[in-house]
C-alpha positions in Angstrom: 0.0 0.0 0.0 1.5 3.3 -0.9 2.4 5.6 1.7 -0.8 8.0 0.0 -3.2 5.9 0.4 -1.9 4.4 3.6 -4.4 5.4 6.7 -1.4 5.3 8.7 0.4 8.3 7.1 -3.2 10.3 6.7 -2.9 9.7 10.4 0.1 11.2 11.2 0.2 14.4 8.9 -2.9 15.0 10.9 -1.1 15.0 14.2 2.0 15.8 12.8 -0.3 19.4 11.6 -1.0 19.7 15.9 2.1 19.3 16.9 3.6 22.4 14.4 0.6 24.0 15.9 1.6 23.2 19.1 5.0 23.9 19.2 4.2 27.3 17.5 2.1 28.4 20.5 4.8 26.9 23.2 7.6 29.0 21.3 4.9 32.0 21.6 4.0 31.4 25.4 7.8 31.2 26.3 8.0 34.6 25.4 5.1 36.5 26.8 5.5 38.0 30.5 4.6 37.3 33.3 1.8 40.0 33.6 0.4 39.3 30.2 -3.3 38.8 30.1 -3.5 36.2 27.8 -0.3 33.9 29.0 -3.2 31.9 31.1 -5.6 31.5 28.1 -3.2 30.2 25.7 -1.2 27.8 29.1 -5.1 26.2 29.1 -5.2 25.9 25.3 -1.7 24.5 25.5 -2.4 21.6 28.0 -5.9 21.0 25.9 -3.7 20.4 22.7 -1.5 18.3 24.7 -3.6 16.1 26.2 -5.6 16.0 22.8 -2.3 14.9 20.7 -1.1 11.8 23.5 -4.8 10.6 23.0 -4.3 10.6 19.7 -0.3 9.3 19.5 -2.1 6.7 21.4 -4.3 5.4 19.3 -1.9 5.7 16.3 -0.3 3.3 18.6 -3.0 0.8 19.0 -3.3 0.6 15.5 0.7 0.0 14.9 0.4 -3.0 17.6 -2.3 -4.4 15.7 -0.5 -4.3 12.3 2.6 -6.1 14.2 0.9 -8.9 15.0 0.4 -9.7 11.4 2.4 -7.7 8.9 2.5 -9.6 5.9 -1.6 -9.3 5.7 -1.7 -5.7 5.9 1.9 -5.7 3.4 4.0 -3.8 6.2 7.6 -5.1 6.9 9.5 -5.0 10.2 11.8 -1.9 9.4 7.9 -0.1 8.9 6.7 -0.7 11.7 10.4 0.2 13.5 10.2 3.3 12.0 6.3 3.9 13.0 6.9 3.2 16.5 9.8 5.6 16.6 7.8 8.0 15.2 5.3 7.8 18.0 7.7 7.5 20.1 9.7 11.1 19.5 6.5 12.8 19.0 5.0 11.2 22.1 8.2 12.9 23.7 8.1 16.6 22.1 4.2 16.5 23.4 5.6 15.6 27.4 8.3 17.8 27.1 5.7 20.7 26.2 3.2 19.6 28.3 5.6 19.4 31.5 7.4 22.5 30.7 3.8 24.2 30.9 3.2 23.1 34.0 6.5 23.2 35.7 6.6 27.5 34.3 3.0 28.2 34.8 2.8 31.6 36.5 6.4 32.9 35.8 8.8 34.0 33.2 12.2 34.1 34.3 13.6 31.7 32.1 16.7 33.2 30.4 17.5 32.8 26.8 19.3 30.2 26.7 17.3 28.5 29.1 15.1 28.9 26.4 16.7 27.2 23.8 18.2 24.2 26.1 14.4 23.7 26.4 14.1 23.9 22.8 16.8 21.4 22.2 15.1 19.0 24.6 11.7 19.3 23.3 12.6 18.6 20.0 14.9 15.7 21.1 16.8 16.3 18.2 20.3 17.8 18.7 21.9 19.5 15.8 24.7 17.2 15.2 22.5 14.4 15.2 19.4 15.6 13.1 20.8 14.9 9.5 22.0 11.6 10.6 18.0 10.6 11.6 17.2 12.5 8.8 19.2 10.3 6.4 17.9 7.5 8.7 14.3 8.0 8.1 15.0 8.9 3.9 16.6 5.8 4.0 13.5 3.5 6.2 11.5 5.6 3.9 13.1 4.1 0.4 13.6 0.5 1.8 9.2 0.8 2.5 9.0 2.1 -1.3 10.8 -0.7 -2.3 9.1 -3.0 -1.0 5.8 -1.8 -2.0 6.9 -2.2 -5.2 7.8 -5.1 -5.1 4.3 -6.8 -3.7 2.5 -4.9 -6.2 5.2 -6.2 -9.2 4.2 -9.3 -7.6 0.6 -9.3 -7.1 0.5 -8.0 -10.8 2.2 -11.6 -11.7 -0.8 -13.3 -10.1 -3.1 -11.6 -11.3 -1.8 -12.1 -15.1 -1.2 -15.6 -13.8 -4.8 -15.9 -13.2 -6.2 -13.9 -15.9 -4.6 -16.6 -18.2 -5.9 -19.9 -16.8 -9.2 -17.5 -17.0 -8.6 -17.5 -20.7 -7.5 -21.0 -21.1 -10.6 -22.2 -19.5 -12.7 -19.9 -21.5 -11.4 -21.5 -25.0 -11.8 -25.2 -23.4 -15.5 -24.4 -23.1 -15.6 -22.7 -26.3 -14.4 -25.8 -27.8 -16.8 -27.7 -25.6 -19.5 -25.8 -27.2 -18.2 -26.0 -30.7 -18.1 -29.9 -30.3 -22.3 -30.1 -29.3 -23.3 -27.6 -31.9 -21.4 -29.8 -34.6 -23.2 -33.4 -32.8 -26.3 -31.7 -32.4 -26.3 -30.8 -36.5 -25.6 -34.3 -37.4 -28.4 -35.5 -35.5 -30.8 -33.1 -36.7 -29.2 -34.3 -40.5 -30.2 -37.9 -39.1 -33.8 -37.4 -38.4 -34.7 -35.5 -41.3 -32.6 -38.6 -43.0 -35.2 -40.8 -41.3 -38.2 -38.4 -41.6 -37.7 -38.9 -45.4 -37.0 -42.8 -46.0 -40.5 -42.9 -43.3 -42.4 -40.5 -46.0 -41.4 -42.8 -48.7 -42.0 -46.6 -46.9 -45.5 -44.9 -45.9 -46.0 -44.0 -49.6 -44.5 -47.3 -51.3 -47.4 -49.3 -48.6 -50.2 -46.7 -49.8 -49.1 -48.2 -53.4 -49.2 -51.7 -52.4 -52.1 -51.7 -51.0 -53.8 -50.1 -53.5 -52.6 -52.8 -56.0 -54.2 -55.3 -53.5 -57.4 -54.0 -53.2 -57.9 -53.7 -57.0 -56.6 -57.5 -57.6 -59.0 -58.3 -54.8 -61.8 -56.6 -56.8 -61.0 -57.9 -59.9 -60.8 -61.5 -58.7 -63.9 -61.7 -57.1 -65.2 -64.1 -54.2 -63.8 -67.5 -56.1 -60.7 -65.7 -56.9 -60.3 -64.4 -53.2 -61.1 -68.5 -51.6 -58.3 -69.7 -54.3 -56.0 -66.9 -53.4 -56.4 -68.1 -49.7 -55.7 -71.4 -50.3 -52.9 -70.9 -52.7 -51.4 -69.2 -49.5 -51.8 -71.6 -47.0 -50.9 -74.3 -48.6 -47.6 -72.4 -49.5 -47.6 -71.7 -45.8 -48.1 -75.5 -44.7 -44.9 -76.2 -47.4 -42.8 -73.6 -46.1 -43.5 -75.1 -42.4 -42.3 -78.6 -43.1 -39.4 -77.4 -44.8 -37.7 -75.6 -41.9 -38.9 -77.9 -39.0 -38.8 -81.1 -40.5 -35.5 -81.2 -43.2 
């Protein structure tokens, strides 16, 4: 899943968004007096936005421990989830730092300037000789995820050609299936009318002959019909002794 679509990185631009914000009224409150008239206004809208960021850290969190338990399902690798937990982590850290500094200088503003920016240092927890070194880190966390994106969709791809082929395959198997029943059922239907014909012409060739009967019949008369009967069972009564008794 690219790092666009992931829910995970929608997530944390969000509170990534709050903690600029945050940090942008902390550098603000540091340098207001004492007797200013909004330093406790903007101290209450400080520990709101503080308390509203951990909640939500945390539940980045939850979600991070879920995806752990299985990461090949939700295509995450181990350096991904590494990198999300230290991501949490420091910005679970700049949020305390703020939110304790708050508290700890609530009602007085004698903090000298570089006070000020030791506090700075530690809230960001990112000293300046070490910040292009974690910056190099992350680029490089960030490149190794890429990668290996790529490489499950490159893969996934394969299946899915994989399988759009054995689609095809089984497509022109049935086709030729189908070719095979339309052909059989052709000849059959060639058969029948076959048979449908020689039928009309045995039924016509009987009409014929029985026609030719009926006239001999007439012609013949009564006498002629008793001598045509006996002419035929006496050939019948010669036939039978001929196949049962030689």
């Amino acid at each position: 899943m690219s790092s666009a679509k992931d829910p995970f990185y929608i997530v944390k631009e969000e509170i990534q968004d709050s903690i600029d914000k945050l940090l942008s009224t902390f550098h603000q409150w540091e340098q207001m007096p004492s007797d200013s008239g909004n330093q406790l206004q903007i101290t209450k809208e400080l520990l709101a936005s503080c308390e509203s960021i951990e909640w939500q850290v945390d539940e980045l969190d939850k979600t991070i421990a879920v995806a752990a338990r299985d990461p090949s399902f939700y295509g995450i690798t181990q350096v991904e989830l590494d990198k999300r937990r230290r991501w949490t982590g420091n910005s679970r850290t700049q949020v305390g730092n703020v939110k304790k500094s708050v508290i700890t200088g609530k009602g007085s503003n004698d903090t000298s300037t570089s006070g000020i920016n030791g506090m700075r240092r530690e809230l960001m927890r990112l000293p300046n000789s070490h910040q292009s070194d974690i910056s190099n880190q992350y680029a490089q966390d960030n490149d190794d995820f890429i990668s290996s994106e790529s490489d499950q969709q490159l893969l996934l791809m394969r299946q899915q050609d994989d399988e759009l082929d054995e689609l095809s395959a089984s497509v022109e198997r049935i086709g030729g299936v189908g070719l095979t029943i339309h052909e059989e059922l052709l000849s059959q239907e060639k058969i029948i009318d076959e048979l449908g014909t020689e039928m009309d012409s045995t039924s016509n060739r009987l009409e014929f002959v029985q026609k030719k009967v009926d006239m001999v019949m007439k012609k013949a008369g009564a006498k002629g019909q008793i001598m045509m009967i006996l002419f035929l069972f006496v050939l019948f009564v010669v036939l039978f002794v001929l196949v049962f008794f030689t």
